[in-house]
C-alpha positions in Angstrom: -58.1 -282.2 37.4 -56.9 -280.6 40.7 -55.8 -276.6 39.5 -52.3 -275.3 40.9 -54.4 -273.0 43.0 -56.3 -275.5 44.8 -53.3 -278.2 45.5 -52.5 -278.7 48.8 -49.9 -281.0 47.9 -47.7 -278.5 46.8 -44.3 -276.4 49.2 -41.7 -274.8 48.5 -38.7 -276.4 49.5 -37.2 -273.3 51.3 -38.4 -271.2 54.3 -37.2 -268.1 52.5 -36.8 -266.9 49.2 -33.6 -264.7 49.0 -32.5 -265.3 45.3 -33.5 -267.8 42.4 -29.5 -269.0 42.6 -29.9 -272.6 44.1 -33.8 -273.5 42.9 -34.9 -276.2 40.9 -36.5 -276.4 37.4 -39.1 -278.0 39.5 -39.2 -275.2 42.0 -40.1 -272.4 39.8 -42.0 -274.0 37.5 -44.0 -274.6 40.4 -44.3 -270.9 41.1 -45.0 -270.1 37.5 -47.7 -272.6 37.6 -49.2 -271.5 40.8 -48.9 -267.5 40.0 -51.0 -268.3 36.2 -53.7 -269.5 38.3 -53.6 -266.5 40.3 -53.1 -263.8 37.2 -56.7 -265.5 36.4 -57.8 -264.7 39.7 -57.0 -261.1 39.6 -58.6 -260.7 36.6 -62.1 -261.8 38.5 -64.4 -258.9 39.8 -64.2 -260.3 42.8 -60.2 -260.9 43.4 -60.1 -260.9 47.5 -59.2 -264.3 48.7 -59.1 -265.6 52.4 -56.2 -268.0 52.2 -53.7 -265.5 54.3 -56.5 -264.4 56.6 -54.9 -263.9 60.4 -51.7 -263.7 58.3 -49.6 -260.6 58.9 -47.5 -259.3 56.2 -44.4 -256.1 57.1 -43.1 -254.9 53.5 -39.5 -253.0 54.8 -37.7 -250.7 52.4 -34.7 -249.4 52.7 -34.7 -248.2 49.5 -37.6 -246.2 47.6 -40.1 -248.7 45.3 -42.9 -247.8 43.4 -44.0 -251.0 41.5 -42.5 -253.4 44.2 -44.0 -252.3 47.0 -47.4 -251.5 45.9 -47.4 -254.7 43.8 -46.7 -257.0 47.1 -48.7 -254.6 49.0 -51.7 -255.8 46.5 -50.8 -259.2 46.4 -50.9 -259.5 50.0 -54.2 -258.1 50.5 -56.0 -260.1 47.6 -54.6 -263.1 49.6 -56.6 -261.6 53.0 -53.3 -260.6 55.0 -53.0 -257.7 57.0 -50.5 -255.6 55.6 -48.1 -253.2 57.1 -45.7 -250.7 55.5 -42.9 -250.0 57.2 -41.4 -246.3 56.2 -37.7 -246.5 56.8 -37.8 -242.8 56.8 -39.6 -242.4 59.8 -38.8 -245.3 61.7 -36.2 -246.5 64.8 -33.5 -247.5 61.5 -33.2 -243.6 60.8 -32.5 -243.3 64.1 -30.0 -245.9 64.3 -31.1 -248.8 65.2 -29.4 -252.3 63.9 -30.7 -254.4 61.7 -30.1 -257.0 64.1 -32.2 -254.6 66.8 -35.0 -254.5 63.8 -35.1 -258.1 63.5 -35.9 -258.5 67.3 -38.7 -256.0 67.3 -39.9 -257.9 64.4 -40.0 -260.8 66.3 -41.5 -259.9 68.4 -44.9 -258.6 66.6 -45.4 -262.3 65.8 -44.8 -261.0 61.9 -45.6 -264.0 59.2 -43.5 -262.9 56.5 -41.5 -259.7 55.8 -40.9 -258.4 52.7 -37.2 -257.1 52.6 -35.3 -254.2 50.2 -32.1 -253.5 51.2 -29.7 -251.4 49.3 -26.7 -253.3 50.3 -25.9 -257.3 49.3 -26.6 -259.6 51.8 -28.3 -257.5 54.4 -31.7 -259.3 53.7 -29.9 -263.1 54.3 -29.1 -261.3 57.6 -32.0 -260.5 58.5 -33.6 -263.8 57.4 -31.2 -265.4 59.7 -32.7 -263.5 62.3 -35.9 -263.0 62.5 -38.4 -266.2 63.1 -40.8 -265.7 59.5 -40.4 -266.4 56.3 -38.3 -263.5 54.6 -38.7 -262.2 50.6 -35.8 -260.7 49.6 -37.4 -257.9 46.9 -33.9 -256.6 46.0 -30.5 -256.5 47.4 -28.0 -254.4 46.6 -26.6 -255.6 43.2 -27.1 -259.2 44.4 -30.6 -260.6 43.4 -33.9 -259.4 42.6 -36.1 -262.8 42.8 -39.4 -262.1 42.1 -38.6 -259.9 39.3 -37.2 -262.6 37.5 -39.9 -264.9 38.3 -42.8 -262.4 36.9 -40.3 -262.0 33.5 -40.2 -265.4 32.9 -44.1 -265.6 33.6 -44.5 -263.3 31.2 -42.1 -264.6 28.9 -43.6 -268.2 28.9 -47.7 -266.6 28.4 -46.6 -265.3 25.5 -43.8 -267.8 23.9 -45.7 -271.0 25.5 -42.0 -271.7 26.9 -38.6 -270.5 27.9 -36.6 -273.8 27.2 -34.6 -273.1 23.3 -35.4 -269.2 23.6 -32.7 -267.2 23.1 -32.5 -264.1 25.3 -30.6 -261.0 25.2 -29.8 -258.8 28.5 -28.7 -255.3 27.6 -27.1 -252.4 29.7 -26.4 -251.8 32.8 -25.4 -255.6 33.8 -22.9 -254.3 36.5 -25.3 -253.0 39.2 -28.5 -254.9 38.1 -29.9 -257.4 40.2 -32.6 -258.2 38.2 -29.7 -259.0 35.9 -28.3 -261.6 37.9 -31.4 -263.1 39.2 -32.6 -263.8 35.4 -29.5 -264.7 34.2 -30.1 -267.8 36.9 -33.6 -268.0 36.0 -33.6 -268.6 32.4 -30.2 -270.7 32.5 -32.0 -273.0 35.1 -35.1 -273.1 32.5 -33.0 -273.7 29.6 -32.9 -270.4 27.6 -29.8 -269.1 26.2 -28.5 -265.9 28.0 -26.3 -263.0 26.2 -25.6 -259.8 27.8 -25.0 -256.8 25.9 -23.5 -253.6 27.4 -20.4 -251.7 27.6 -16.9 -253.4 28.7 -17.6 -250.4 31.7 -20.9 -251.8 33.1 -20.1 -255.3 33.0 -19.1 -257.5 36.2 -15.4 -258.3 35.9 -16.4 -262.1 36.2 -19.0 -262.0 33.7 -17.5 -265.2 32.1 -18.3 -266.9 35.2 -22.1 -266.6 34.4 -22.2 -269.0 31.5 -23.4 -266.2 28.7 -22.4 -265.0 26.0 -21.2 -261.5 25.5 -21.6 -258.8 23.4 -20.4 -254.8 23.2 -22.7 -254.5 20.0 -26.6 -254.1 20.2 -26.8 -255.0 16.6 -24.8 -258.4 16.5 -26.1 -259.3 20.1 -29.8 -258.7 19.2 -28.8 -261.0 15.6 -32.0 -264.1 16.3 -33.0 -263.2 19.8 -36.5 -263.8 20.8 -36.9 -261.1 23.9 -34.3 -258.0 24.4 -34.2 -257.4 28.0 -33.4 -253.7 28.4 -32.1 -252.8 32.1 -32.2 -249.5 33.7 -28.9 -246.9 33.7 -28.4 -246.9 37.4 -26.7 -243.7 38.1 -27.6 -243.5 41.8 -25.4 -246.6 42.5 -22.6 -244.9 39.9 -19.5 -243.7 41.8 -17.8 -242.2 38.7 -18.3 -242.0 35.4 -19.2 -245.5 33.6 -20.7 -243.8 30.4 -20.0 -241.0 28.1 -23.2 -239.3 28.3 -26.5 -240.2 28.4 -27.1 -239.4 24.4 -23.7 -241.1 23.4 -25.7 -244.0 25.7 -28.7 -244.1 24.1 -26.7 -244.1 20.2 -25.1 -247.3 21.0 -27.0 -249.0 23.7 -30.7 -247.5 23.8 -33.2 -249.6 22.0 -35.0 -248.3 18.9 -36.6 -250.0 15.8 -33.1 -249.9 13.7 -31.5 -252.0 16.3 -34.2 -254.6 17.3 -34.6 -255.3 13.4 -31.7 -257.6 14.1 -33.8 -260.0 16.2 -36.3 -261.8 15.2 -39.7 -260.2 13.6 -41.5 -261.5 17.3 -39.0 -260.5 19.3 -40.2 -259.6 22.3 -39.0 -256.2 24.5 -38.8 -256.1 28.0 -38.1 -253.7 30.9 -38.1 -254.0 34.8 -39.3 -250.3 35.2 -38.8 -247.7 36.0 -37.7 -246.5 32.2 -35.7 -243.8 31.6 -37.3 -242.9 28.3 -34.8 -241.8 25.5 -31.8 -243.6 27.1 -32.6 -247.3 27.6 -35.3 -247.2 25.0 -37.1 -245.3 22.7 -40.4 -244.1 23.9 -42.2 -244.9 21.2 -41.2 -248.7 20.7 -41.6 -249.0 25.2 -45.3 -248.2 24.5 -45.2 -250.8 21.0 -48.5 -252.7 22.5 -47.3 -255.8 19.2 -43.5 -255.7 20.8 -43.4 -254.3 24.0 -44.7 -256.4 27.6 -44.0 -253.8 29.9 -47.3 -253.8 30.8 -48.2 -257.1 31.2 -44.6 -257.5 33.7 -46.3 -255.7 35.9 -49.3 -257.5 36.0 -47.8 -260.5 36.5 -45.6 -259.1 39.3 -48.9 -259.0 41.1 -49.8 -262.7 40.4 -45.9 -264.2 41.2 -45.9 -262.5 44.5 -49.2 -263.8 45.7 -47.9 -267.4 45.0 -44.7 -266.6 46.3 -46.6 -265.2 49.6 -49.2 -268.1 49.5 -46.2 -271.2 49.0 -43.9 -269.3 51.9 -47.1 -269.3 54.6 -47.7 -273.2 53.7 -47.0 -275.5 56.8 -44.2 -272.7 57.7 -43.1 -275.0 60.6 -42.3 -277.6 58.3 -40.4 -275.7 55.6 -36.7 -276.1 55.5 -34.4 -273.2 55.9 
């Protein structure tokens, strides 16, 4: 039986990945498919592969990452690309250059595909439009966050066997979360059930356009679920004040043992990192090795974005935009 890793048969269907609105069930079960072959891979001593070798890879962020970048960076090179990191910081952007102007010096390095955080929505599908590789859209403004949601369902479905029937709650800062939005498609293309759970004030006003259920109460929205999805306060993209304080927070939205007793005894707790310990959750219950995956997200972040990186160099030509 031919593994996902050695298939040749299979493409993604898009030249770019931007945002998980608009794929299949097919599609990402694809990816999930291809990227547990590779979280076996990783876990050999020898994890270097050759399949992106005269490939060249530019991670651009316009926003500071930690687990993003490294994790592509890593995923790249175990794939046998050349990697290049371009610092925003000290680059022709600070100085202001377009994104457009960007795009054409891109070009013209002969780049393969470029790895894209942006801290406004949209900028990366303008860029993709540009530029002549296949683009990864690693976060967005508030709009999507792709391969985030592919590594939590990936985690999700290694440890539940499945994501069809589960019942999964989202809780906090919903408003500016892109990982938010990009699950929320994710696991409603998959079949899970979505709630949110957060305050009326960090809540998109057309919420009820996403097809969940909503909650303003940990308790009864954690009542049966199988994974609580806890979101990071994002104060830096905060232009007022959305809560109280940051202890008045934590009381009725951080997650602690007396509030996931409501789900059930399996339940399963989540976090896209970074944590802000003592106001999203607890610390003890984040480093729970029977509840918490935090761990193993990141590990599979490694694994999703060297499939996404090997299906996007695939017969590029011959992928559909």
């Amino acid at each position: 039986m031919t593994t996902p890793l050695a298939d040749p048969s299979l493409r993604f269907p898009h030249r770019h990945l931007l945002g998980i609105e608009g794929l299949s069930t097919e599609t990402v079960g694809m990816v999930l498919d291809l990227a547990d072959s590779y979280v076996e891979q990783s876990r050999k001593r020898d994890k270097t592969l050759d399949l992106l070798r005269g490939r060249t890879v530019i991670n651009l962020f316009f926003e500071s990452s930690t687990r993003t970048r490294t994790s592509f960076e890593l995923a790249a090179k175990r794939l046998g690309a050349d990697v290049i990191n371009m610092s925003v910081q000290t680059s022709a952007i600070k100085k202001g250059e377009t994104l457009i102007d960007t795009a054409m010096t891109l070009n013209a390095m002969h780049t393969d595909v470029l790895v894209v955080r942006h801290g406004d929505s949209g900028a990366v599908k303008l860029l993709s439009d540009k530029v002549n590789c296949a683009v990864i859209n690693a976060g967005d403004g508030s709009h999507e966050h792709p391969t985030q949601a592919l590594l939590d369902a990936l985690t999700i479905r290694r440890r539940k066997g499945r994501l069809q029937g589960l019942t999964v709650a989202i809780c906090g800062d919903v408003l500016h979360s892109r990982v938010a939005r990009s699950n929320i498609y994710l696991l409603q293309i998959m079949g899970a059930r979505v709630r949110v759970v957060a305050p009326p004030t960090l809540l998109p006003a057309a919420i009820d356009r996403f097809g969940v259920e909503v909650f303003h109460d940990m308790r009864k929205g954690l009542e049966g679920c199988d994974i609580v999805m806890m979101l990071r306060l994002q104060t830096e993209r905060m232009q007022g004040r959305f809560v109280p304080s940051v202890r008045e927070y934590f009381h009725f939205f951080g997650l602690d043992r007396d509030k996931l007793a409501a789900a059930h005894a399996d339940a399963l707790v989540m976090h896209p990192g970074p944590m802000n310990r003592g106001v999203e959750i607890d610390s003890e219950l984040a480093d729970d090795i029977n509840r918490s995956v935090i761990r193993e997200q990141v590990e599979m972040g490694v694994a999703v974005r060297m499939a996404c990186l090997d299906l996007l160099t695939r017969d590029i030509a011959g992928n559909q935009s």
